[in-house]
MARBA-3410 file (N, C-alpha, C, O; in Angstrom, 1 decimal):
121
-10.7,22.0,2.5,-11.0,20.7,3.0,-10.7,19.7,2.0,-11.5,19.7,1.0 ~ -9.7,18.8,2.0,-9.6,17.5,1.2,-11.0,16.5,0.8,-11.8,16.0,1.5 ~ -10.9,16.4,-0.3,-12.2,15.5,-0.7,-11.1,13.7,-0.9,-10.1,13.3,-1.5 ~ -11.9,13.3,-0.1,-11.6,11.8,-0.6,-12.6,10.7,-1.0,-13.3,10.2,-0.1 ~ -12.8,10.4,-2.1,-13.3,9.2,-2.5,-13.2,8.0,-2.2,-12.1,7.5,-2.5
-14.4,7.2,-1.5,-14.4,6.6,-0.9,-15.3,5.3,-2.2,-16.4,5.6,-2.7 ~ -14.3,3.9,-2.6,-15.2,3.3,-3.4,-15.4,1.8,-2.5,-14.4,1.1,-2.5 ~ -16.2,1.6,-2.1,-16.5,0.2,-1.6,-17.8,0.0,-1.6,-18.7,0.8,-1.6 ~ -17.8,-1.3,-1.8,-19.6,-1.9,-2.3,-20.0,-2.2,-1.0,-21.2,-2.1,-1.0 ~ -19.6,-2.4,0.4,-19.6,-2.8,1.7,-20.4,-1.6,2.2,-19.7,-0.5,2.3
-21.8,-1.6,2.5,-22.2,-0.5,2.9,-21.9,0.0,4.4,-22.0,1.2,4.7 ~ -21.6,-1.0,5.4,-21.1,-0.8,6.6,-19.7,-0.2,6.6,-19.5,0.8,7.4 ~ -18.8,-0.8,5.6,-17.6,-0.3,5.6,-17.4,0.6,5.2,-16.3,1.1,5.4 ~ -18.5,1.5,4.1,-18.0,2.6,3.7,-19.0,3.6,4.4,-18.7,4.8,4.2 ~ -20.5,3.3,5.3,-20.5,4.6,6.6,-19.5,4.5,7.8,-19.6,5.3,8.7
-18.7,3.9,7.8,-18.2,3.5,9.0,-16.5,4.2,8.7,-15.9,4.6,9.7 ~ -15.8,4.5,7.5,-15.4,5.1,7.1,-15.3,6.7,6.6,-14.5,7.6,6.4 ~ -16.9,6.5,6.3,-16.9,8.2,5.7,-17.3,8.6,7.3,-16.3,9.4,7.4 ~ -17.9,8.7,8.3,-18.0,9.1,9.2,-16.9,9.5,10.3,-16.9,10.5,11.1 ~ -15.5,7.9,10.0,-14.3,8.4,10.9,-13.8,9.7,10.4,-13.4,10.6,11.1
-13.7,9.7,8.9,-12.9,11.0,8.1,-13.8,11.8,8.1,-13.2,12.9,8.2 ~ -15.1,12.0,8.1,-15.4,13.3,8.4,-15.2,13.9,9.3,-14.9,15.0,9.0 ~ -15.1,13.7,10.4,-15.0,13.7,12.0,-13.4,14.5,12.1,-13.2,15.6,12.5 ~ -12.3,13.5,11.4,-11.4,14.2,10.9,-11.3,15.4,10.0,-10.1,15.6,9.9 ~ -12.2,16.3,9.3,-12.1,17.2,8.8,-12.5,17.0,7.1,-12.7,18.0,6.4
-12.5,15.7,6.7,-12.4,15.5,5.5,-13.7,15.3,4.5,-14.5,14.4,4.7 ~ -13.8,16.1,3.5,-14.9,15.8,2.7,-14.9,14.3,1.9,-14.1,13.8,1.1 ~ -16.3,13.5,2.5,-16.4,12.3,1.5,-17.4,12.7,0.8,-18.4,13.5,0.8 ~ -16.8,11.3,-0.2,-17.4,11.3,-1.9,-17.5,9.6,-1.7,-16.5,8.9,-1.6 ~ -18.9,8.9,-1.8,-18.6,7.5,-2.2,-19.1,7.4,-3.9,-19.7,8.1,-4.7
-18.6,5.9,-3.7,-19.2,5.1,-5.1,-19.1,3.7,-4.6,-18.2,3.1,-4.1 ~ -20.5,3.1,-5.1,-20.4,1.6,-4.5,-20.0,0.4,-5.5,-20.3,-0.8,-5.5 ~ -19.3,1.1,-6.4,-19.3,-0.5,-7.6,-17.5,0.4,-8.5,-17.1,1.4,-8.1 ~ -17.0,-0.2,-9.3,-15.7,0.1,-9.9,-16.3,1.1,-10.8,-16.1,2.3,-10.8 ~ -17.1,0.3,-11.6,-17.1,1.9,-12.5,-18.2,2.7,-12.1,-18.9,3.2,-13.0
-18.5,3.0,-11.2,-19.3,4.3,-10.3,-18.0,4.8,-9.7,-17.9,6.0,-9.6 ~ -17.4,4.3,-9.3,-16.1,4.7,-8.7,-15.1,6.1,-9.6,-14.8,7.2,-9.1 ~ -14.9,5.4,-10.9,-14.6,5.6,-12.1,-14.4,7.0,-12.4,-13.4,7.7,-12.4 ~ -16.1,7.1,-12.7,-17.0,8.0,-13.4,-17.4,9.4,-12.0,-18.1,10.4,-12.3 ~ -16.8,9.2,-10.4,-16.9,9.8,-10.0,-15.9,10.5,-9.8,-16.1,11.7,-9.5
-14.6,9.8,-10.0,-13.3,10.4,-10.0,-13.0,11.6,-11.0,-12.4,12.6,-10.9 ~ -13.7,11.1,-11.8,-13.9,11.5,-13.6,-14.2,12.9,-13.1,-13.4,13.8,-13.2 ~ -15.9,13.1,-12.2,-16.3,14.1,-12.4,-16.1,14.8,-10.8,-16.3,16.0,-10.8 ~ -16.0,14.5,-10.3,-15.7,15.3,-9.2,-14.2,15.2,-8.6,-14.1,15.7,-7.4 ~ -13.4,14.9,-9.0,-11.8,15.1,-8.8,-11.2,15.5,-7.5,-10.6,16.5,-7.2
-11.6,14.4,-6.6,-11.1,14.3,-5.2,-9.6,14.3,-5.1,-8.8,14.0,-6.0 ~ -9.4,14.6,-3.7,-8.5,14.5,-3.7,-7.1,13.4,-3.5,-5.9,13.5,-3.4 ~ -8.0,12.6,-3.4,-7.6,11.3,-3.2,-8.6,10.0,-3.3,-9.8,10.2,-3.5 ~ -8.3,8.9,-3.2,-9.2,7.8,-3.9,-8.8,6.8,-3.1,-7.8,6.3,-3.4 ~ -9.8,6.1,-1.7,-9.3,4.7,-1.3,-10.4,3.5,-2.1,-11.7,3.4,-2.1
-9.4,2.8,-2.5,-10.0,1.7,-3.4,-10.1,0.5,-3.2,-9.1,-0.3,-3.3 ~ -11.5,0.2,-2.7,-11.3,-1.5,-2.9,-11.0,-2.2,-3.7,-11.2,-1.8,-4.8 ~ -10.6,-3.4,-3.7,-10.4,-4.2,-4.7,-11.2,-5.1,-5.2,-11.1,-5.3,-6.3 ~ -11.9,-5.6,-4.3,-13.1,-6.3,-4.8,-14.2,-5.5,-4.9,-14.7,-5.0,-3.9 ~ -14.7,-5.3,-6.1,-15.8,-4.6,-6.4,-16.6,-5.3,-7.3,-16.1,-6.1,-8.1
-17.9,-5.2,-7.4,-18.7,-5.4,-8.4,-18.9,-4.2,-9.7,-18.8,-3.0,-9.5 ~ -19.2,-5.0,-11.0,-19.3,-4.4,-12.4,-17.8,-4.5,-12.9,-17.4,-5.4,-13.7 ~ -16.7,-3.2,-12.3,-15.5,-3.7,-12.8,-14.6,-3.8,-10.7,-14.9,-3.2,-9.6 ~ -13.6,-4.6,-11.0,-13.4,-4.6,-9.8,-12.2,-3.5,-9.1,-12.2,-2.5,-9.8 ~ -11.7,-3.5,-8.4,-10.7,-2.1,-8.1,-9.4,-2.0,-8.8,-9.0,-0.9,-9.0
-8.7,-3.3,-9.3,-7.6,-3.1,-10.1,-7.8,-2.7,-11.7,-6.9,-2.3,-12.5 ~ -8.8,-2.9,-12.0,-9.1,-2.6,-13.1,-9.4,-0.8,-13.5,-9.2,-0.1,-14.5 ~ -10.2,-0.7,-12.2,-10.4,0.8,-12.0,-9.8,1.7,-11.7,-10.2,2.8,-11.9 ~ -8.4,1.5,-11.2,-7.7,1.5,-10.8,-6.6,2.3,-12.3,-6.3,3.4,-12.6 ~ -6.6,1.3,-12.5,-5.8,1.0,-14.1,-6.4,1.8,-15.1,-5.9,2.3,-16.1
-7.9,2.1,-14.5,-8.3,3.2,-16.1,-8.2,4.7,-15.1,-8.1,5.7,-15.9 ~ -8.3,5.0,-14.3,-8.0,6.4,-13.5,-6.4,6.5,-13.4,-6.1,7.3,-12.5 ~ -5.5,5.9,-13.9,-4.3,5.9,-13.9,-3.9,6.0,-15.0,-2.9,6.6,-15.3 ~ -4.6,5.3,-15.9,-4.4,5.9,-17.4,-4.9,7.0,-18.5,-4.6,7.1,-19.7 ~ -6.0,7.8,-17.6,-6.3,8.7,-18.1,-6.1,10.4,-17.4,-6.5,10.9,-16.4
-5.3,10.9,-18.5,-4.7,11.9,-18.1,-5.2,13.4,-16.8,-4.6,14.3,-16.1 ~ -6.2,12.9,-17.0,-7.1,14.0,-15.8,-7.0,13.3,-14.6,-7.0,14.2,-13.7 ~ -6.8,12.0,-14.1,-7.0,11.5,-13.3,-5.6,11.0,-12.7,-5.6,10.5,-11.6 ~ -4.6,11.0,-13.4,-4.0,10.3,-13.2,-2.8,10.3,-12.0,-2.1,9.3,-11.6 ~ -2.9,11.2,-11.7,-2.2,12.3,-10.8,-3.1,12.0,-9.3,-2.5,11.8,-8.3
-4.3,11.9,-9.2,-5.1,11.3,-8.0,-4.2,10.3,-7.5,-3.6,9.6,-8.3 ~ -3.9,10.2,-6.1,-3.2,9.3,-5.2,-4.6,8.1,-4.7,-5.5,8.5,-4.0 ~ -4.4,6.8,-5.0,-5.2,5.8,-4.8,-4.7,5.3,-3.6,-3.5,5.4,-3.3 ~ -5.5,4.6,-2.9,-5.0,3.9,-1.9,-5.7,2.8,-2.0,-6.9,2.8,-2.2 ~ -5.0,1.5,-1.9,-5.8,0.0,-2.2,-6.2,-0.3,-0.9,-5.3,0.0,-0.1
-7.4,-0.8,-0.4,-7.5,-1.0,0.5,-8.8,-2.4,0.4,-9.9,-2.4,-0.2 ~ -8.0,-3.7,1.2,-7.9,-5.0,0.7,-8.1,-5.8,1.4,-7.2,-5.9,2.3 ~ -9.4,-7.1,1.4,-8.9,-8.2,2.5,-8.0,-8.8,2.2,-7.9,-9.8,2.9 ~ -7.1,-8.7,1.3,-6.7,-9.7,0.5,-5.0,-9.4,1.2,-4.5,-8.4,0.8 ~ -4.2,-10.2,2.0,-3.7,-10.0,2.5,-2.3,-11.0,2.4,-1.5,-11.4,3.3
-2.1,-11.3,0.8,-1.5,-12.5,0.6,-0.1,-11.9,0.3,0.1,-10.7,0.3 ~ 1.1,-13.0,0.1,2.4,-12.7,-0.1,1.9,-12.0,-1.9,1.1,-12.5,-2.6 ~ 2.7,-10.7,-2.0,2.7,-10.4,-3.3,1.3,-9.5,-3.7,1.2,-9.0,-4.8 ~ 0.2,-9.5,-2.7,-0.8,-8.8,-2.9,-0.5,-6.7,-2.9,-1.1,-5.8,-3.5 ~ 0.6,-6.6,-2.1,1.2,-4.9,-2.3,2.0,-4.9,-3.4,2.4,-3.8,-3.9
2.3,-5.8,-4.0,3.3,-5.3,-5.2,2.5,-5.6,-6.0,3.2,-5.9,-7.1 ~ 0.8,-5.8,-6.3,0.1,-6.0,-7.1,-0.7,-5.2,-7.4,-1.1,-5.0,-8.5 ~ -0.9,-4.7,-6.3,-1.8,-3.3,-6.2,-0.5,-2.2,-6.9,-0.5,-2.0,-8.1 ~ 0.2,-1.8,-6.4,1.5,-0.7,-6.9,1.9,-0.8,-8.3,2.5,0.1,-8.9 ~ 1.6,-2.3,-8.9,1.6,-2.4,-10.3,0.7,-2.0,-10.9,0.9,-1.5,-12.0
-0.5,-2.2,-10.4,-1.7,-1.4,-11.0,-2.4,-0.3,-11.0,-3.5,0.0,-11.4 ~ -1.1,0.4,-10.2,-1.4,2.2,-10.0,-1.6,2.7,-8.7,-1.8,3.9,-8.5 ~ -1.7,1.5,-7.4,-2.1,2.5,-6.2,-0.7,2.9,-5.8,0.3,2.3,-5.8 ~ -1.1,4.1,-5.5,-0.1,5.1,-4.2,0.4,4.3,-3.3,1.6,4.4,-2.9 ~ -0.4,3.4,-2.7,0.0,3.0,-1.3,-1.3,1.8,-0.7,-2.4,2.0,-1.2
-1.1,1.0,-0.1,-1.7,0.1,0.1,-1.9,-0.8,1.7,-0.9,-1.1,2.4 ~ -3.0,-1.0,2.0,-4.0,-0.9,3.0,-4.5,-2.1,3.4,-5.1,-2.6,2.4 ~ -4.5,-3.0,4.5,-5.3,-4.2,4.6,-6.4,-4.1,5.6,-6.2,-3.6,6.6 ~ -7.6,-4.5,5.4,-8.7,-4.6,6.1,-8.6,-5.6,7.1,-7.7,-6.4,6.6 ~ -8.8,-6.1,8.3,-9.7,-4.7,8.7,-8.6,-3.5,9.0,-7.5,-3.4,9.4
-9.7,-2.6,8.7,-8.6,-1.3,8.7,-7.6,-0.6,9.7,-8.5,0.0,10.4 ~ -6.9,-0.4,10.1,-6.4,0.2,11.5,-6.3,1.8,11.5,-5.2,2.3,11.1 ~ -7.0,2.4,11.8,-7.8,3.5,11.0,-6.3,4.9,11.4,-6.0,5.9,10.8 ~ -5.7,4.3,12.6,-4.4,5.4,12.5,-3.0,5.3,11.7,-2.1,6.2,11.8 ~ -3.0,4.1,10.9,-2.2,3.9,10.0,-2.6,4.7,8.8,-2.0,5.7,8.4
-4.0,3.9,8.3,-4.4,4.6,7.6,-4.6,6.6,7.0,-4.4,7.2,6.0 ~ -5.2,6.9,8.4,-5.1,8.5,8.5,-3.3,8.8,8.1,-3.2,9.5,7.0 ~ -2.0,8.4,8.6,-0.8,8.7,8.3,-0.2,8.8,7.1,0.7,9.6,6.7 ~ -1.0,7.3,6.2,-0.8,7.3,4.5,-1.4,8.5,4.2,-0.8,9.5,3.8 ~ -3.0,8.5,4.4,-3.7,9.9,3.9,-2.9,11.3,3.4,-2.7,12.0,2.4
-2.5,11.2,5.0,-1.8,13.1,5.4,-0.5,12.5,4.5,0.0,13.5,4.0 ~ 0.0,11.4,4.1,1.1,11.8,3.6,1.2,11.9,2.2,2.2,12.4,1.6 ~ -0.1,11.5,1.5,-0.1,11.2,0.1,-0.4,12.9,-0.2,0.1,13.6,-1.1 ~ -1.4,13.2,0.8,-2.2,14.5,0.5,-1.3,15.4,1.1,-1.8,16.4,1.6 ~ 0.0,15.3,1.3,1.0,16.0,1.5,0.9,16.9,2.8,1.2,18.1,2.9
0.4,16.1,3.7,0.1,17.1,4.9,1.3,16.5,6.2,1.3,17.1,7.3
END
């Protein structure tokens, strides 16, 4: 069963997420802040990582940036996932390490397709 880490400070958005993917088959893992995010990746090595961007403590590009630069992690496929919906906002995210990139509100069967593709299914 795939583990996905789920980091958003939005507590609606992230039961409302961990419940569609479980449903789907998928083990979640949250964290509500960037570096809880972090330090979960760190220690429980999911299989994948959807990341917000706006986070509190450190925010998702930043987090982003240290699980991408550290060799244990680095290999985890991120997915940015973002209200932030501006010209230049996906080539900002892919500069800063995500796999693949996501706009809120979510459309949850696009989303599942990036999944299965990152997680090579």
């Amino acid at each position: 069963m795939p583990r996905i880490l789920i980091v958003e400070d939005n507590e609606l958005n992230r039961d409302m997420l961990s419940r569609r993917l479980e449903r789907r088959g998928y083990e979640v893992l949250c964290a509500s802040d960037g570096e809880a995010g972090v330090e979960a990746a760190r220690s429980l090595r999911p299989d994948l990582v959807l990341m917000d961007m706006s986070l509190p403590v450190i925010d998702g590009w930043e987090a982003t940036r240290r699980l991408k630069d550290d060799s244990a992690t680095s290999a985890i496929p991120i997915i940015a996932l973002t209200a932030h919906a501006m010209a230049g906002d996906r080539e900002k995210a892919l500069a800063a390490g995500c796999d693949e990139y996501d706009t809120k509100p979510i459309v949850f069967p696009g989303l599942l397709e990036k999944i299965g593709r990152l997680l090579g299914g």
